[in-house]
C-alpha positions as CSV (number, residue, x, y, z in Angstrom):
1,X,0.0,0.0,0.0
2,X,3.1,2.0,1.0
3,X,3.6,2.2,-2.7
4,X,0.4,3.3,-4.0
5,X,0.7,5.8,-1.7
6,X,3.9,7.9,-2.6
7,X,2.6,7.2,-6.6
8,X,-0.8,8.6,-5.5
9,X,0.8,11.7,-4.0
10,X,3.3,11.7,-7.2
11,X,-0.1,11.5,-9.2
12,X,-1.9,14.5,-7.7
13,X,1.3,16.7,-6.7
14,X,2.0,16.8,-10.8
15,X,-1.9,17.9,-11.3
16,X,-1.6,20.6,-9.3
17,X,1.7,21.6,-11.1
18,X,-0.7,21.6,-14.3
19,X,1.4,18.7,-15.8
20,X,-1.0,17.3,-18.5
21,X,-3.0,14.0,-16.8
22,X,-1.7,11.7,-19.2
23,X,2.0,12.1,-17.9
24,X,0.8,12.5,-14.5
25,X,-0.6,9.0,-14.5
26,X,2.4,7.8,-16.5
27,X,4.9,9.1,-14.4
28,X,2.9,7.4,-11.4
29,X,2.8,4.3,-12.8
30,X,6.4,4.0,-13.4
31,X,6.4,5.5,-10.1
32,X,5.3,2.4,-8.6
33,X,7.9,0.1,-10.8
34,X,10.5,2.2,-9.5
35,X,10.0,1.5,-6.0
36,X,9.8,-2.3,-6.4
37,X,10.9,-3.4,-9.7
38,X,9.4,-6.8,-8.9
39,X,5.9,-5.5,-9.6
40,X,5.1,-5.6,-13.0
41,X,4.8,-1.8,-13.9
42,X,8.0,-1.7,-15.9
43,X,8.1,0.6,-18.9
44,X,7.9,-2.7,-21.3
45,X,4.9,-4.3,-19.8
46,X,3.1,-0.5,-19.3
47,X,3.6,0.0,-23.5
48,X,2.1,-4.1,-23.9
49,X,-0.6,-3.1,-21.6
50,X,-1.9,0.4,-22.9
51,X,-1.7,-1.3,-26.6
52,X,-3.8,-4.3,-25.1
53,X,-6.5,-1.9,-23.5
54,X,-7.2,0.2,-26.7
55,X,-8.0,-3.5,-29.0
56,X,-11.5,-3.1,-27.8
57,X,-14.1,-3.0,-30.5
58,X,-16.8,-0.8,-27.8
59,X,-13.9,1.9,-28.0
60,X,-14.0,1.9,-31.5
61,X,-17.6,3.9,-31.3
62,X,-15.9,6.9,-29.2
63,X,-13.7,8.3,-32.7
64,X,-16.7,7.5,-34.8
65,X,-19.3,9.8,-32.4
66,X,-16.9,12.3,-32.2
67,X,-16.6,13.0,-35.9
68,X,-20.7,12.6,-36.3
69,X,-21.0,15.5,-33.2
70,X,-18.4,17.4,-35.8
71,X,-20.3,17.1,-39.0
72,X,-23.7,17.9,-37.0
73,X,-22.1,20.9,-35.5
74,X,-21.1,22.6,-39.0
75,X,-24.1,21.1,-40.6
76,X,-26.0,23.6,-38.3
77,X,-28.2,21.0,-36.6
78,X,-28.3,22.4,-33.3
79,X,-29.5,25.5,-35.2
80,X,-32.7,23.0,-36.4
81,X,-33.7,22.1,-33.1
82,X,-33.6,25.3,-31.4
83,X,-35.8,26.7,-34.1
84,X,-38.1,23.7,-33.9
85,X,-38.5,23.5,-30.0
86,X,-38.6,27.6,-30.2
87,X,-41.8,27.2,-32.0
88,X,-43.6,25.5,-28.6
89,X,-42.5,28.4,-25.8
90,X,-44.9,31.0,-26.8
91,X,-44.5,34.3,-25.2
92,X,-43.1,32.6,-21.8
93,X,-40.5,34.4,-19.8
94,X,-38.7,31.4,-19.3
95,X,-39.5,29.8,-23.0
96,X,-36.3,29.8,-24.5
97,X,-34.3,29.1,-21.7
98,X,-36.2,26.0,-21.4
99,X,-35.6,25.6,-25.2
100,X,-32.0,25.6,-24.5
101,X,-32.3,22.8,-22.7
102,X,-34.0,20.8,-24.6
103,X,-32.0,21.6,-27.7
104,X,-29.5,20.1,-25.0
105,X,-31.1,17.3,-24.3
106,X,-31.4,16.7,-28.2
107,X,-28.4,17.4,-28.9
108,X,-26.6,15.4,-26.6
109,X,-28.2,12.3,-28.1
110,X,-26.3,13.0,-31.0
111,X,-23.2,14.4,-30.0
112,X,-22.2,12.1,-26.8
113,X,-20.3,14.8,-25.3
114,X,-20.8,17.8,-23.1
115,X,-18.3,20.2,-24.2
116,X,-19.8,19.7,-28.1
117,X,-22.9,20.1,-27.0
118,X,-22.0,23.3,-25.1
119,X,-20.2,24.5,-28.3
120,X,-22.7,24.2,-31.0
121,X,-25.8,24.9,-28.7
122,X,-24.2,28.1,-27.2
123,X,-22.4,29.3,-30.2
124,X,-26.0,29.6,-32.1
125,X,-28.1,30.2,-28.7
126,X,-26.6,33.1,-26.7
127,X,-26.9,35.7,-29.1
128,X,-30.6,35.1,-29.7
129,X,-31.0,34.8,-25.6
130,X,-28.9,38.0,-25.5
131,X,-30.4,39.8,-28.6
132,X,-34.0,39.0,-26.4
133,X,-32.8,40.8,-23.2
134,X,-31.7,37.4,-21.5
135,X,-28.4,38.5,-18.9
136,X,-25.5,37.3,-20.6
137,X,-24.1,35.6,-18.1
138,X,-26.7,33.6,-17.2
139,X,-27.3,32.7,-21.2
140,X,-23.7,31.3,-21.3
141,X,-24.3,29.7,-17.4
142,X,-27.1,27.8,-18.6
143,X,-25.6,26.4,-21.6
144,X,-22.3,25.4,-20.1
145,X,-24.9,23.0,-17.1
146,X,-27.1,22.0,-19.7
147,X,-24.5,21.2,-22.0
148,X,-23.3,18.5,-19.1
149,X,-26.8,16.5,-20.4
150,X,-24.8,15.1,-23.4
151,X,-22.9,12.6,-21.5
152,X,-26.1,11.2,-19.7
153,X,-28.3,11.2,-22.6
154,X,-27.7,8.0,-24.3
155,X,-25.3,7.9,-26.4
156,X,-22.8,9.0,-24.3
157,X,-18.8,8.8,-24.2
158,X,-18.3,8.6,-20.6
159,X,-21.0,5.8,-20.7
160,X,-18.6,3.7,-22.9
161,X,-15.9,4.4,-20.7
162,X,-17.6,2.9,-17.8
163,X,-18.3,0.2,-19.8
164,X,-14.9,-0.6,-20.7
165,X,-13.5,-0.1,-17.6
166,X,-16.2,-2.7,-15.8
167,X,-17.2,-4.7,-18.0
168,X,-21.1,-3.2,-17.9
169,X,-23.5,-3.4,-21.2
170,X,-22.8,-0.6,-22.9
171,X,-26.5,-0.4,-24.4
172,X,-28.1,-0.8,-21.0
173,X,-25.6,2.0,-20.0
174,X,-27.7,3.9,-23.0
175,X,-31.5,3.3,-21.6
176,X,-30.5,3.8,-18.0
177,X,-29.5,7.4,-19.3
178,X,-32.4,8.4,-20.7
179,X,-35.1,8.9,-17.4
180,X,-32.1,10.4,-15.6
181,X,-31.3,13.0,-18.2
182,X,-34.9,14.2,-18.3
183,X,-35.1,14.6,-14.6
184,X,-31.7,16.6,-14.6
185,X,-33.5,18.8,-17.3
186,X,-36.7,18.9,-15.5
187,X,-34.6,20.5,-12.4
188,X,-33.1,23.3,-14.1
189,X,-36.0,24.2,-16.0
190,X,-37.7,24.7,-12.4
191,X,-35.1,27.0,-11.9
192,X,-34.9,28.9,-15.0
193,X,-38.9,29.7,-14.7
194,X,-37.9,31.2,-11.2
195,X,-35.1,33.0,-12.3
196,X,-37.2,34.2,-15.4
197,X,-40.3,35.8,-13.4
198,X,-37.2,37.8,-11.0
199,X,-35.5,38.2,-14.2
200,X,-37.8,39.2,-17.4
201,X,-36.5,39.6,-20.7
202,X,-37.6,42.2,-23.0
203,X,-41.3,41.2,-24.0
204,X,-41.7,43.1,-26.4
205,X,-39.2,41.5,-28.2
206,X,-39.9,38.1,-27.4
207,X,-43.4,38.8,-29.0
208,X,-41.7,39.6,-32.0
209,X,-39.8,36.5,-32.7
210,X,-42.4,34.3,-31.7
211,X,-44.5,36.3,-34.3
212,X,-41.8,35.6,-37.0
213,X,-41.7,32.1,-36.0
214,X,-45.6,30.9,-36.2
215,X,-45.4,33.0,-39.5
216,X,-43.8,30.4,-41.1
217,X,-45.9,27.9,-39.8
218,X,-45.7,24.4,-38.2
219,X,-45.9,22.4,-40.7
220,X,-42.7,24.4,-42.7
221,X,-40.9,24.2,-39.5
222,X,-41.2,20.9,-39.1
223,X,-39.7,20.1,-42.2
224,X,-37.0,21.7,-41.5
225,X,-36.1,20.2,-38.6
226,X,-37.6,17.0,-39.1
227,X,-34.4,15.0,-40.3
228,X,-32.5,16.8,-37.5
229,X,-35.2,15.3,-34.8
230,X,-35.1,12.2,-36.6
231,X,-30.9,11.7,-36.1
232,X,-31.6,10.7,-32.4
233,X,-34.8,8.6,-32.8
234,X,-32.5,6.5,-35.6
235,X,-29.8,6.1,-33.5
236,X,-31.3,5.3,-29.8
237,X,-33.9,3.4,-31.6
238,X,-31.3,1.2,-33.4
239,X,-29.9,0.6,-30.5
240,X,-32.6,-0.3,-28.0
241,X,-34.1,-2.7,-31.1
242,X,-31.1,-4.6,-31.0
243,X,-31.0,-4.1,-35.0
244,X,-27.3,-3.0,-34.2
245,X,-24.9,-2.3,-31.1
246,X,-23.4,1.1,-29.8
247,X,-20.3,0.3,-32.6
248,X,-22.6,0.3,-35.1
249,X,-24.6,2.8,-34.4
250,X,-22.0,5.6,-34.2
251,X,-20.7,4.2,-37.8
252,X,-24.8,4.6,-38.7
253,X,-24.8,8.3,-37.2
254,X,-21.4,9.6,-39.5
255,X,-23.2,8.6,-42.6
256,X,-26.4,10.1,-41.3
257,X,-24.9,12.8,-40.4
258,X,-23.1,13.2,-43.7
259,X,-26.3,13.0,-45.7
260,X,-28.3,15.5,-44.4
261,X,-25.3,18.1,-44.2
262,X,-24.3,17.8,-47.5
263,X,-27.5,16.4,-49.5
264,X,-30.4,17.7,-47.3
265,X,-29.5,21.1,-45.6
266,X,-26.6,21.5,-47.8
267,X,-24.7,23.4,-45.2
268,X,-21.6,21.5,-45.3
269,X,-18.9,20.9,-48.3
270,X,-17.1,17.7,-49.2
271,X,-14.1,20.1,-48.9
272,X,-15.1,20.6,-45.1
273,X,-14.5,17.2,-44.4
274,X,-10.6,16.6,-43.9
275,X,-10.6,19.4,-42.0
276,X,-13.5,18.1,-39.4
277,X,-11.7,14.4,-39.5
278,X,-8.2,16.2,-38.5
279,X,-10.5,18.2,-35.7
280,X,-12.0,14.5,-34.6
281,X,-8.8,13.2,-34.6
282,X,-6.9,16.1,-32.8
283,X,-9.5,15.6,-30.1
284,X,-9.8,11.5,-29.3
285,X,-5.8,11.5,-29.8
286,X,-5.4,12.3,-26.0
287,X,-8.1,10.4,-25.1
288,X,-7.0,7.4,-26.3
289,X,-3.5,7.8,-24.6
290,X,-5.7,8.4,-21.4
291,X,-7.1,5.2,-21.7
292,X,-4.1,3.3,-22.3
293,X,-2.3,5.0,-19.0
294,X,-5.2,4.6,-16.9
295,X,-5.7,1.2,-17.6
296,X,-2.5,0.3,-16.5
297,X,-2.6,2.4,-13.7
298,X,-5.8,0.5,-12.8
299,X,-4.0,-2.8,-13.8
300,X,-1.4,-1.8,-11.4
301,X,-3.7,-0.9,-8.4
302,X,-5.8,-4.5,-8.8
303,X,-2.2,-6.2,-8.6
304,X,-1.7,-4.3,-5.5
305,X,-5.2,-5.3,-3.8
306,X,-5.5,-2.0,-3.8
307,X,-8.9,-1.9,-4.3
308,X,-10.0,-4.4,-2.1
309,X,-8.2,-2.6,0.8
310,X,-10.1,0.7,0.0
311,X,-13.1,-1.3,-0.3
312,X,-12.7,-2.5,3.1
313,X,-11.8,0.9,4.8
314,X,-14.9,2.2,3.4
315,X,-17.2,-0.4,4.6
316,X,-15.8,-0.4,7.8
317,X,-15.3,3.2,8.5
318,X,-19.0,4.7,7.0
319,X,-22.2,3.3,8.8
320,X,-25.1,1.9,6.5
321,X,-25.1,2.3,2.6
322,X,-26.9,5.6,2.8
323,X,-23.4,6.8,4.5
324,X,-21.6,5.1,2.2
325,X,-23.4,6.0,-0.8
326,X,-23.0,9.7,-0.1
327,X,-19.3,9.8,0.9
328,X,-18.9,7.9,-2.6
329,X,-20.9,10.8,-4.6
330,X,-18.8,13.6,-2.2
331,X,-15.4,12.5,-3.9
332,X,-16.7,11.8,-7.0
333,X,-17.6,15.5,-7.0
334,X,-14.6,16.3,-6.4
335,X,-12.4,14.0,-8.7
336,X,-14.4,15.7,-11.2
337,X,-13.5,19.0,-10.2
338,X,-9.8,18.4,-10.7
339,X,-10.1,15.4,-13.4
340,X,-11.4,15.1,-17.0
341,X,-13.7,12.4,-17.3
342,X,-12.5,9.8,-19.2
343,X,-9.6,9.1,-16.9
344,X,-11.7,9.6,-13.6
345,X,-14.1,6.9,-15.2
346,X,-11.1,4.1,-16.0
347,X,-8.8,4.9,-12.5
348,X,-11.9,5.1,-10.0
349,X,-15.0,3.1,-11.7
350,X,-12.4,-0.2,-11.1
351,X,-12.0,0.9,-7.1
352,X,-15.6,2.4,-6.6
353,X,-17.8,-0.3,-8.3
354,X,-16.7,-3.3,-5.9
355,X,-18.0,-1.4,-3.3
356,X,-21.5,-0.7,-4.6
357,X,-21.4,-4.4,-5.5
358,X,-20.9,-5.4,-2.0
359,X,-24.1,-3.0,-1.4
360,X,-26.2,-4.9,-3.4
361,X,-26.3,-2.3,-6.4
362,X,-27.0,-2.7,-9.9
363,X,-23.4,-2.1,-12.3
364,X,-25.7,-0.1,-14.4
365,X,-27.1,2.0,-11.7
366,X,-23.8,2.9,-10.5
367,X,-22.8,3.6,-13.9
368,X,-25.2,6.2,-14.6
369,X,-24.2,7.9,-10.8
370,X,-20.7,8.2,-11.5
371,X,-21.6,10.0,-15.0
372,X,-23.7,12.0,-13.8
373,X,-21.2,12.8,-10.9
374,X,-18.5,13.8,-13.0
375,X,-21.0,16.0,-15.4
376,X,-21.0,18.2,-12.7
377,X,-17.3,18.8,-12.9
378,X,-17.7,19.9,-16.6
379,X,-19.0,23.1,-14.7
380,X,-17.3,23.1,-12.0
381,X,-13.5,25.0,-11.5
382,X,-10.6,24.3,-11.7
383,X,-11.4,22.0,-15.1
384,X,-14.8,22.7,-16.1
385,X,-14.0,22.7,-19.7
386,X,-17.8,23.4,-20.7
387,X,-17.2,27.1,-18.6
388,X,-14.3,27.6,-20.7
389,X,-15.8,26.6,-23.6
390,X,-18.3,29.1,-23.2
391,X,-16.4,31.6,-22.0
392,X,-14.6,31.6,-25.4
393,X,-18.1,32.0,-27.1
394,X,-19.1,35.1,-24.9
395,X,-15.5,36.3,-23.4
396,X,-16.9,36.4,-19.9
397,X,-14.8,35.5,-17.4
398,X,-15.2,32.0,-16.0
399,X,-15.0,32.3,-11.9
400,X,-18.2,34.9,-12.9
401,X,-19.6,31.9,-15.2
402,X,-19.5,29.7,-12.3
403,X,-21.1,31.8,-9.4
404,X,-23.8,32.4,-12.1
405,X,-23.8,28.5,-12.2
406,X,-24.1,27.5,-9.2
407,X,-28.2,27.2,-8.9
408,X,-28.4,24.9,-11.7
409,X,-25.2,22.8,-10.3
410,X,-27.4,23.0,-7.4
411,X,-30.5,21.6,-9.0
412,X,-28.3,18.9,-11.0
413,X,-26.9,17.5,-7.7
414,X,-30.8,17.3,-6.4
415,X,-31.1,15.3,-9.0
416,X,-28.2,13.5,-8.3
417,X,-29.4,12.5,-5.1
418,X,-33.0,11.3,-6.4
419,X,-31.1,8.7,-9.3
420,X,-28.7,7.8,-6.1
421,X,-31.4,6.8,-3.8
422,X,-34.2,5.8,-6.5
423,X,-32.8,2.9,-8.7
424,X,-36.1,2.8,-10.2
425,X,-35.2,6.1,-12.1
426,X,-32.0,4.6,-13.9
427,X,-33.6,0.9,-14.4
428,X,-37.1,1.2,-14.9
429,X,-36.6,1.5,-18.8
């Protein structure tokens, strides 16, 4: 233990130093070899590993989403459903903030990740919230917390991640997300009305777009949006049909994707396209490093009994699984404010999960807590990349993006607490 100690301490010391996370688990993991070359951490056995842990045909779907949230994000779909759910809000205070997180919600179950959902909802949403009279700061607020619903509505990155690292169904990983997304959403619409009668927009205004929307009329807005809506209802449905897995589905939701940019809406070149697959691969580059690292890091720790001796200190030190339950979701909160989450998922779901067995809980249900644990730290400091991300869109500054924030992290972390102590909510579907 004395060794995965001083390797932990190495881990976290060279976080804090802003060392990127994939040498800081690296360097940990060698850290461990070097204090007893008789465990099997040695740089030749760490390469055999992290090439071992990426021939996984699940993690072949995370490239393949990544480049379909690309191609949807300069096709302009986001852009589709916002003007579709726009259409419902009326003259509502709160109606397009609510919009927003639908579009969210829609979104997400193409994209798979929060930050692209915060990107392509917030780059086409804030200035219409702004243009309205909406405070710019809580515009961009909303849409970096909402944009944390694309990692729980199915399909979801992190989601695969877990599954990979534990060995869960990656499709029932998909229809557990779906109840608990919706509830998230439900929450911060609750707020959003609040902070909409307290807060009004300019009416007279809002009036006016709504006017220009039901001028065009349902029916043409529908078709508009319709292939947009239909992305999701193809993908999920293909899925939860068992006509084809996650794998195939993400390969299903490029070509979709493609079609509709370039053939339907026509908003994206074939010229556009090596420049989007050099972005898809710029970004799952890194991630696929992570992996490798943290599996061996994990690797390492199970050689260790590591987990098995946190396991025990848990269950021995916290009283009842309602104790235990909550001191879990506490540190999740805050590996996520200090961790990405593709690297939290594959070093903690390995040490976490044994213990939620030993409760009695489902692999699934635990699944969809740790998600939607480390969603939160997309918004919160000192990583929250989707307050960065849309800091970028609206230059304001993020500490002021995360005090605006903190409400809806609020009513995310209610809902938190409902999927924690309700299983029904994550496996009722």
């Amino acid at each position: 233990m004395i060794y995965v100690g001083l390797s932990l301490a190495v881990f976290f010391l060279l976080l804090i130093l802003g060392v990127p996370i994939v040498f800081s688990v690296g360097v940990s993991v060698i850290t461990i070899w070097l204090q007893n070359p008789q465990i099997v951490t040695n740089p030749t056995y760490t390469f055999q590993a992290m090439t071992t842990s990426l021939d996984s045909f699940v993690l072949v779907a995370v490239p393949l989403f990544i480049f379909s949230g690309q191609i949807m994000a300069k096709g302009g779909i986001a852009d589709k459903l916002f003007g579709f759910f726009s259409y419902f809000t009326g003259k509502s205070r709160s109606g397009l903030p609510i919009t927003v997180i639908i579009t969210c919600l829609f979104y997400g179950a193409i994209s798979g990740s929060g930050p692209a959902t915060a990107a392509a909802v917030g780059a086409m949403a804030i200035p219409v919230l702004t243009n309205l009279g909406y405070d710019l700061t809580f515009s961009a607020s909303l849409i970096a917390v909402a944009g944390g619903l694309g990692v729980i509505i199915p399909p979801s990155i992190p989601m695969i991640m877990y599954g990979t690292a534990t060995g869960a169904s990656v499709g029932s990983l998909f229809i557990a997300g779906i109840l608990p997304g919706f509830l998230i959403a439900a929450c911060m619409i609750i707020y959003s009305i609040y902070y909409c009668r307290k807060n009004p927009p300019d009416m007279k205004k809002l009036e006016e777009q709504q006017q220009n929307l039901h001028s065009i009329g349902f029916l043409s807005n529908l078709k508009q949006s319709f292939l947009a809506l239909l992305s999701p209802v193809i993908i999920l449905g293909g899925i939860y049909s068992g006509i084809f897995t996650p794998t195939e589905a993400a390969c299903i939701s490029v070509v979709y994707a493609l079609l509709v940019s370039l053939l339907a809406y026509r908003t994206l070149k074939i010229s556009d396209i090596p420049h989007l697959m050099k972005e898809s691969l710029d970004s799952i580059a890194p991630v696929l490093i992570i992996i490798g690292v943290s599996s061996v890091f994990g690797r390492a720790l199970s050689l260790l009994n590591v987990t098995s001796d946190i396991s025990s200190f848990i269950i021995n030190n916290f009283p009842g699984k309602v104790a235990i339950l909550l001191f879990i979701n506490f540190l999740l909160l805050i590996i996520g404010c200090v961790m990405d989450t593709t690297p939290a998922i594959l070093i903690f779901a390995p040490i976490f999960w044994p213990i939620c067995e030993s409760l009695g809980m489902d692999i699934v249900h635990f699944g969809i807590i740790m998600v939607v644990n480390l969603a939160v730290g997309f918004v919160t400091p000192p990583v929250g990349i989707n307050l960065f991300v849309t800091s970028s869109i609206t230059d304001v500054p993020v500490m002021k993006l995360a005090k605006k924030a903190t409400p809806f992290i609020i009513s995310f972390i209610i809902a938190l607490l409902m999927i924690t102590f309700i299983p029904a909510i994550s496996l009722s579907l």
